[in-house]
N, C-alpha and C positions, 0 to 999 in steps of 0.2 A: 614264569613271568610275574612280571610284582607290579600293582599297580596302586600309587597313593592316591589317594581322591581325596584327600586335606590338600593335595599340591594345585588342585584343579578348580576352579570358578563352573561350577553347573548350577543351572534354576534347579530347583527344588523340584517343577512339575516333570525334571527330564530324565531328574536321578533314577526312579525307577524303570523308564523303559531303558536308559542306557546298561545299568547294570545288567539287565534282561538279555539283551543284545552280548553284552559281551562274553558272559558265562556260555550261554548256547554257544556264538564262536569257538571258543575255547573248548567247548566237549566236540562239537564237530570236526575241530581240528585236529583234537586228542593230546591236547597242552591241559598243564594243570598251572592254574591260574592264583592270585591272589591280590584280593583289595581290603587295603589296611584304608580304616578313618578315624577321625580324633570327634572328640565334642559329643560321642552320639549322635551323630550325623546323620546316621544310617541305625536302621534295628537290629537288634544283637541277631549274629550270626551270618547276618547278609554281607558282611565283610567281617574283616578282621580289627579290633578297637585296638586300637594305639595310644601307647602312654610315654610321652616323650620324657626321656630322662624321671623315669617312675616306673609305681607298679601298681599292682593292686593289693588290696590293704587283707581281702579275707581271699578263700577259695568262689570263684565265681562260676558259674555252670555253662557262660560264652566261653570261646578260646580269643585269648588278648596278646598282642605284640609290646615290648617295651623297647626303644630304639634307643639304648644308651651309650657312654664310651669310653674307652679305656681312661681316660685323661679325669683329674679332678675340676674339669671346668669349663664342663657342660660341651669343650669346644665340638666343632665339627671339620676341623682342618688343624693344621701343626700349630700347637702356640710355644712358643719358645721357652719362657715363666712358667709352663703348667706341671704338676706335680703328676703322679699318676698311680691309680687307684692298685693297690695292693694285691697280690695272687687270692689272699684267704678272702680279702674284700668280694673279687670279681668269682670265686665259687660259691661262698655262700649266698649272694643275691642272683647267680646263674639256679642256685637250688631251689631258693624261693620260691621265685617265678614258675617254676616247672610245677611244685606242689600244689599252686594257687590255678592252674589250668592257662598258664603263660610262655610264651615263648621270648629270648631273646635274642634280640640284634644288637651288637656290638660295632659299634667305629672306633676307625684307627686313623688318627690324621696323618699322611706320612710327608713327611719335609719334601721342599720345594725339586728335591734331586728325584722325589721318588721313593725315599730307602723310609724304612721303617724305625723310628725311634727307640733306640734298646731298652729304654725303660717299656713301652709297650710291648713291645719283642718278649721281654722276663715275664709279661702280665700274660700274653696270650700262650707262651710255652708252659709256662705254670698252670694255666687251667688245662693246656692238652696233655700234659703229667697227670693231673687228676683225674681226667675222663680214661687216660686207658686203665686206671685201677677202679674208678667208679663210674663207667658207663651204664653198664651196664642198668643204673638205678635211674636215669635221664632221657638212655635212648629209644625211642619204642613205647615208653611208660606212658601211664594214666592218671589223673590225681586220683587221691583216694576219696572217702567220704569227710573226712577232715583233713587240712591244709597239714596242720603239726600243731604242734603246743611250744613252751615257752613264755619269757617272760617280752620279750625284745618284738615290738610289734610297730607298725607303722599308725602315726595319726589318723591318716584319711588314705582313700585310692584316687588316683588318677594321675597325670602327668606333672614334673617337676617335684617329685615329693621323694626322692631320693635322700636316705642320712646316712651317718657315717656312724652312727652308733654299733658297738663291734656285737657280734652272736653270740652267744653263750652255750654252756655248757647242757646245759637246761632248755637251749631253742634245738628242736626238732625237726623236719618235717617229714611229712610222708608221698611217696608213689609207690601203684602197685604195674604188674606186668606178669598176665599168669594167674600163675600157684603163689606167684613171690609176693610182699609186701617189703617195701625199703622205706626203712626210716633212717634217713641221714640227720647224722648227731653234727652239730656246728661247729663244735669245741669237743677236746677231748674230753670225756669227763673224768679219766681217774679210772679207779679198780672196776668199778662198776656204774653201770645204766640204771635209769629207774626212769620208766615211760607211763607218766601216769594214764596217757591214754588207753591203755589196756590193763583194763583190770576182772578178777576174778568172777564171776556171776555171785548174786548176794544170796545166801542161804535161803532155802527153802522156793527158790524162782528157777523155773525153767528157764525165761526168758534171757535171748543173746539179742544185744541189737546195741543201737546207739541212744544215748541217752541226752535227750534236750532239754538242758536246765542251766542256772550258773556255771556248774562245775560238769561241763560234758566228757565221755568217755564213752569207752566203745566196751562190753562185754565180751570176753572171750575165755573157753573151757582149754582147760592145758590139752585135752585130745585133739584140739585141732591144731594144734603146733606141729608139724614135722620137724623142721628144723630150725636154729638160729644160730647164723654164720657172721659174719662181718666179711665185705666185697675185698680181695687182697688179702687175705689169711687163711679165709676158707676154712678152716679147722672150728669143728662142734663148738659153742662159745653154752657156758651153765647158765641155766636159766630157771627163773619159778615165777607165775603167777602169785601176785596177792594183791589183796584188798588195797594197797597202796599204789597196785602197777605189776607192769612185767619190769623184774631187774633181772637185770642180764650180765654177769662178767665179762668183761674186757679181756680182748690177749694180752700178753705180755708186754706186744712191741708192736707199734703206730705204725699200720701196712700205710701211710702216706702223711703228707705235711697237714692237709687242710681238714676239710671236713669227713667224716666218718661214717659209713654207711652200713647200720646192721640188716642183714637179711633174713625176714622172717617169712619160711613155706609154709604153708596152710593146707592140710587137702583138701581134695575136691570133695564140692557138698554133694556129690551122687556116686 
Protein backbone atom coordinates (compact mmCIF):
# COMPACT_ATOMS: atom_id res chain seq x y z
CA UNK A 1 0.00 0.00 0.00
CA UNK A 2 1.48 3.43 -0.87
CA UNK A 3 0.50 6.26 0.72
CA UNK A 4 1.58 10.22 -0.38
CA UNK A 5 1.34 12.68 2.40
CA UNK A 6 2.45 15.56 -0.12
CA UNK A 7 -1.32 14.74 -1.50
CA UNK A 8 -2.81 15.31 2.04
CA UNK A 9 -3.54 18.62 4.18
CA UNK A 10 -2.62 17.51 8.02
CA UNK A 11 -1.75 20.07 10.93
CA UNK A 12 1.72 19.56 11.80
CA UNK A 13 0.66 18.72 15.55
CA UNK A 14 -1.14 15.39 14.07
CA UNK A 15 1.42 14.31 11.54
CA UNK A 16 3.08 12.35 14.14
CA UNK A 17 0.38 10.61 16.05
CA UNK A 18 -1.15 9.82 12.47
CA UNK A 19 1.86 8.19 11.17
CA UNK A 20 2.18 6.28 14.54
CA UNK A 21 -1.40 4.93 13.97
CA UNK A 22 -0.80 3.85 10.78
CA UNK A 23 2.43 1.99 10.79
CA UNK A 24 1.21 -0.04 13.96
CA UNK A 25 -2.02 -0.77 11.63
CA UNK A 26 -0.16 -1.89 9.12
CA UNK A 27 2.28 -4.40 11.15
CA UNK A 28 -0.83 -5.65 12.99
CA UNK A 29 -2.34 -6.32 9.83
CA UNK A 30 0.90 -7.81 8.27
CA UNK A 31 0.80 -5.16 5.12
CA UNK A 32 3.88 -3.57 4.35
CA UNK A 33 3.26 -0.23 3.95
CA UNK A 34 4.81 3.06 2.36
CA UNK A 35 4.67 6.88 2.89
CA UNK A 36 6.57 8.94 0.41
CA UNK A 37 6.79 13.08 1.32
CA UNK A 38 8.40 15.99 -0.56
CA UNK A 39 9.86 19.31 1.15
CA UNK A 40 11.25 17.54 4.21
CA UNK A 41 8.20 17.40 5.61
CA UNK A 42 8.82 14.63 7.73
CA UNK A 43 12.37 13.41 9.19
CA UNK A 44 14.54 11.32 7.17
CA UNK A 45 13.47 7.80 7.31
CA UNK A 46 10.04 8.15 8.88
CA UNK A 47 8.85 8.03 5.31
CA UNK A 48 10.09 7.82 2.08
CA UNK A 49 11.52 11.56 0.40
CA UNK A 50 10.30 12.13 -2.93
CA UNK A 51 11.88 14.02 -5.76
CA UNK A 52 9.42 14.77 -8.35
CA UNK A 53 10.98 14.59 -11.83
CA UNK A 54 14.58 14.66 -9.92
CA UNK A 55 17.13 12.98 -8.09
CA UNK A 56 19.53 13.31 -5.70
CA UNK A 57 22.80 14.99 -6.51
CA UNK A 58 25.45 12.62 -4.24
CA UNK A 59 24.83 9.10 -2.28
CA UNK A 60 22.52 9.82 0.69
CA UNK A 61 22.34 7.53 3.82
CA UNK A 62 17.96 7.93 3.66
CA UNK A 63 16.30 5.87 1.10
CA UNK A 64 14.41 8.45 -1.63
CA UNK A 65 11.67 7.83 -4.34
CA UNK A 66 11.97 9.81 -7.72
CA UNK A 67 8.60 9.81 -9.42
CA UNK A 68 9.52 10.57 -13.16
CA UNK A 69 8.27 9.62 -16.85
CA UNK A 70 8.83 8.22 -19.71
CA UNK A 71 7.80 11.31 -21.81
CA UNK A 72 10.12 14.57 -22.23
CA UNK A 73 7.67 16.80 -20.55
CA UNK A 74 7.35 16.34 -17.20
CA UNK A 75 3.70 15.11 -18.36
CA UNK A 76 1.59 13.02 -16.20
CA UNK A 77 -1.19 11.89 -18.71
CA UNK A 78 -0.96 11.38 -22.84
CA UNK A 79 0.32 14.68 -24.47
CA UNK A 80 -0.02 14.29 -28.04
CA UNK A 81 3.44 16.93 -29.05
CA UNK A 82 5.51 15.05 -26.40
CA UNK A 83 8.93 13.46 -27.47
CA UNK A 84 10.04 10.68 -25.21
CA UNK A 85 13.04 9.94 -23.39
CA UNK A 86 15.51 7.48 -24.90
CA UNK A 87 16.06 3.59 -23.73
CA UNK A 88 20.15 4.53 -22.87
CA UNK A 89 18.47 7.99 -21.36
CA UNK A 90 15.82 6.02 -19.05
CA UNK A 91 18.99 3.11 -17.81
CA UNK A 92 21.29 5.29 -17.03
CA UNK A 93 19.27 7.49 -14.73
CA UNK A 94 17.39 4.08 -13.49
CA UNK A 95 21.17 3.37 -12.59
CA UNK A 96 21.89 6.43 -10.93
CA UNK A 97 19.27 6.60 -8.55
CA UNK A 98 19.82 2.92 -7.43
CA UNK A 99 23.81 3.95 -6.73
CA UNK A 100 22.77 7.07 -4.71
CA UNK A 101 20.36 4.82 -2.14
CA UNK A 102 17.06 5.76 -4.61
CA UNK A 103 14.44 4.23 -6.09
CA UNK A 104 12.38 4.75 -9.18
CA UNK A 105 8.80 5.37 -10.24
CA UNK A 106 8.19 5.74 -13.63
CA UNK A 107 4.70 6.88 -15.49
CA UNK A 108 3.40 6.23 -18.58
CA UNK A 109 0.51 8.34 -19.71
CA UNK A 110 -1.59 6.10 -21.93
CA UNK A 111 -4.07 7.57 -24.56
CA UNK A 112 -7.66 8.23 -24.05
CA UNK A 113 -8.42 4.32 -25.42
CA UNK A 114 -6.35 3.08 -22.84
CA UNK A 115 -3.34 1.59 -25.13
CA UNK A 116 0.06 2.56 -24.46
CA UNK A 117 2.07 4.83 -26.80
CA UNK A 118 4.72 2.91 -28.72
CA UNK A 119 7.16 5.13 -28.38
CA UNK A 120 6.81 4.41 -24.44
CA UNK A 121 6.26 0.85 -25.17
CA UNK A 122 10.18 0.95 -27.00
CA UNK A 123 11.35 2.92 -23.78
CA UNK A 124 9.88 0.55 -21.14
CA UNK A 125 10.79 -2.81 -23.30
CA UNK A 126 14.22 -1.35 -23.76
CA UNK A 127 14.94 -1.16 -20.17
CA UNK A 128 13.24 -4.71 -19.42
CA UNK A 129 16.01 -6.00 -22.26
CA UNK A 130 18.61 -4.53 -20.04
CA UNK A 131 17.52 -5.72 -16.73
CA UNK A 132 17.37 -9.42 -17.89
CA UNK A 133 21.29 -9.00 -18.74
CA UNK A 134 21.82 -6.64 -15.86
CA UNK A 135 19.61 -7.27 -13.13
CA UNK A 136 21.23 -8.63 -11.41
CA UNK A 137 23.50 -5.43 -10.38
CA UNK A 138 19.75 -3.42 -9.42
CA UNK A 139 17.81 -6.16 -7.94
CA UNK A 140 18.32 -6.98 -4.21
CA UNK A 141 21.43 -4.45 -4.29
CA UNK A 142 22.93 -1.86 -1.74
CA UNK A 143 24.75 1.43 -2.52
CA UNK A 144 28.22 1.07 -1.90
CA UNK A 145 30.43 3.61 0.19
CA UNK A 146 30.70 5.89 -2.85
CA UNK A 147 27.90 6.62 -5.43
CA UNK A 148 30.58 6.13 -8.64
CA UNK A 149 32.82 8.55 -10.21
CA UNK A 150 32.86 10.44 -13.39
CA UNK A 151 32.85 13.57 -14.82
CA UNK A 152 28.68 14.05 -15.69
CA UNK A 153 27.21 15.17 -12.32
CA UNK A 154 24.13 16.98 -11.33
CA UNK A 155 23.96 20.80 -10.07
CA UNK A 156 22.00 20.35 -6.86
CA UNK A 157 19.49 17.50 -5.41
CA UNK A 158 16.01 17.56 -5.16
CA UNK A 159 12.95 17.75 -7.32
CA UNK A 160 12.67 19.04 -10.93
CA UNK A 161 16.43 18.98 -11.66
CA UNK A 162 16.32 16.36 -14.22
CA UNK A 163 18.97 16.96 -17.63
CA UNK A 164 19.50 15.71 -20.65
CA UNK A 165 23.16 15.95 -20.64
CA UNK A 166 24.31 12.31 -22.05
CA UNK A 167 26.79 9.73 -19.63
CA UNK A 168 29.91 9.12 -20.47
CA UNK A 169 32.32 6.73 -20.83
CA UNK A 170 34.18 7.77 -17.63
CA UNK A 171 30.65 8.01 -15.49
CA UNK A 172 30.40 5.06 -13.33
CA UNK A 173 28.49 3.87 -10.69
CA UNK A 174 28.65 1.42 -8.05
CA UNK A 175 26.19 -1.27 -5.92
CA UNK A 176 27.24 -4.14 -3.99
CA UNK A 177 25.05 -7.45 -3.22
CA UNK A 178 27.17 -10.16 -1.26
CA UNK A 179 30.66 -11.05 -2.26
CA UNK A 180 29.81 -9.07 -5.49
CA UNK A 181 30.69 -5.31 -6.15
CA UNK A 182 28.97 -3.92 -9.73
CA UNK A 183 30.20 -0.93 -11.20
CA UNK A 184 28.09 -0.23 -14.19
CA UNK A 185 30.16 1.60 -16.84
CA UNK A 186 27.45 4.35 -18.70
CA UNK A 187 29.11 4.17 -22.04
CA UNK A 188 31.15 1.77 -23.56
CA UNK A 189 34.54 2.57 -23.02
CA UNK A 190 36.64 0.86 -25.65
CA UNK A 191 39.40 -1.83 -25.27
CA UNK A 192 39.75 -1.11 -21.76
CA UNK A 193 38.20 0.30 -18.13
CA UNK A 194 40.30 2.28 -15.86
CA UNK A 195 38.29 2.91 -12.37
CA UNK A 196 40.03 5.41 -10.63
CA UNK A 197 38.19 4.49 -7.81
CA UNK A 198 40.28 1.63 -6.83
CA UNK A 199 43.61 1.89 -6.62
CA UNK A 200 46.57 0.15 -5.47
CA UNK A 201 47.71 0.69 -1.44
CA UNK A 202 50.69 3.40 -1.52
CA UNK A 203 54.07 1.87 -0.64
CA UNK A 204 55.16 1.23 2.62
CA UNK A 205 51.20 1.55 4.30
CA UNK A 206 49.34 -1.22 5.39
CA UNK A 207 46.33 0.80 5.49
CA UNK A 208 43.03 -0.38 2.99
CA UNK A 209 40.05 1.99 3.47
CA UNK A 210 38.61 4.96 1.97
CA UNK A 211 40.23 8.01 1.35
CA UNK A 212 38.58 11.68 2.15
CA UNK A 213 40.12 14.30 0.36
CA UNK A 214 39.87 16.17 -3.11
CA UNK A 215 40.61 13.21 -5.00
CA UNK A 216 38.74 10.28 -2.96
CA UNK A 217 39.31 6.52 -3.59
CA UNK A 218 38.98 3.46 -2.19
CA UNK A 219 42.32 1.28 -1.37
CA UNK A 220 42.28 -2.28 -2.47
CA UNK A 221 45.14 -5.33 -2.53
CA UNK A 222 45.03 -7.44 -5.82
CA UNK A 223 44.40 -10.54 -3.19
CA UNK A 224 41.19 -9.42 -2.44
CA UNK A 225 40.00 -9.75 -5.95
CA UNK A 226 38.44 -13.15 -6.75
CA UNK A 227 37.15 -12.35 -9.87
CA UNK A 228 36.22 -9.62 -12.56
CA UNK A 229 33.39 -10.63 -14.97
CA UNK A 230 31.14 -8.38 -16.97
CA UNK A 231 27.09 -9.33 -16.23
CA UNK A 232 26.19 -11.03 -19.97
CA UNK A 233 29.65 -12.52 -21.01
CA UNK A 234 30.57 -13.87 -17.82
CA UNK A 235 33.99 -15.05 -19.11
CA UNK A 236 37.29 -14.06 -16.75
CA UNK A 237 37.83 -10.22 -18.19
CA UNK A 238 42.31 -9.24 -17.30
CA UNK A 239 42.77 -7.03 -14.92
CA UNK A 240 45.70 -5.09 -12.80
CA UNK A 241 45.67 -2.85 -9.99
CA UNK A 242 47.74 0.28 -10.23
CA UNK A 243 48.39 3.59 -8.81
CA UNK A 244 46.18 4.99 -11.49
CA UNK A 245 43.06 2.42 -10.83
CA UNK A 246 41.91 -0.93 -11.45
CA UNK A 247 41.86 -1.23 -15.49
CA UNK A 248 40.21 -4.01 -16.66
CA UNK A 249 39.81 -5.43 -20.44
CA UNK A 250 36.75 -5.25 -22.15
CA UNK A 251 35.39 -8.41 -24.10
CA UNK A 252 35.37 -8.43 -27.37
CA UNK A 253 31.59 -7.88 -28.01
CA UNK A 254 29.00 -5.55 -26.08
CA UNK A 255 26.75 -8.34 -24.08
CA UNK A 256 23.89 -5.38 -24.59
CA UNK A 257 22.97 -1.78 -26.21
CA UNK A 258 23.20 0.44 -23.02
CA UNK A 259 25.05 0.47 -20.13
CA UNK A 260 27.72 -2.03 -18.87
CA UNK A 261 28.06 -3.58 -15.74
CA UNK A 262 31.57 -5.04 -14.61
CA UNK A 263 31.44 -7.51 -11.70
CA UNK A 264 33.93 -7.46 -9.29
CA UNK A 265 33.92 -10.68 -6.27
CA UNK A 266 35.87 -9.90 -3.28
CA UNK A 267 36.35 -12.50 -0.46
CA UNK A 268 35.16 -12.80 2.45
CA UNK A 269 37.12 -10.66 5.19
CA UNK A 270 36.89 -13.91 7.57
Amino acid sequence: MWFDYGLCSIHEDYVKEYLAYYYNKAAANGKEVVVTYKHHDLAPSAGLLDYELGQARDLTWHEWITDSTVDNQGAWGYVKTAGYRSVDWLVDNLVDRVSKNGYLLLNVGPKADGTIPEEAKKGLLGMGEWLKVNGEAIYGTSPWVMAGEGPTRLERSGGFNEEDAPYTAQDIRFTVKGDALYATVLDWPGEKLVMTTFRAPEEGTADVGVRHDDDPYYQLYESEIVSVTMLGDDKPLKWKLEKQGLVVRMPEKKPCEHAFVVKIVRKKPY
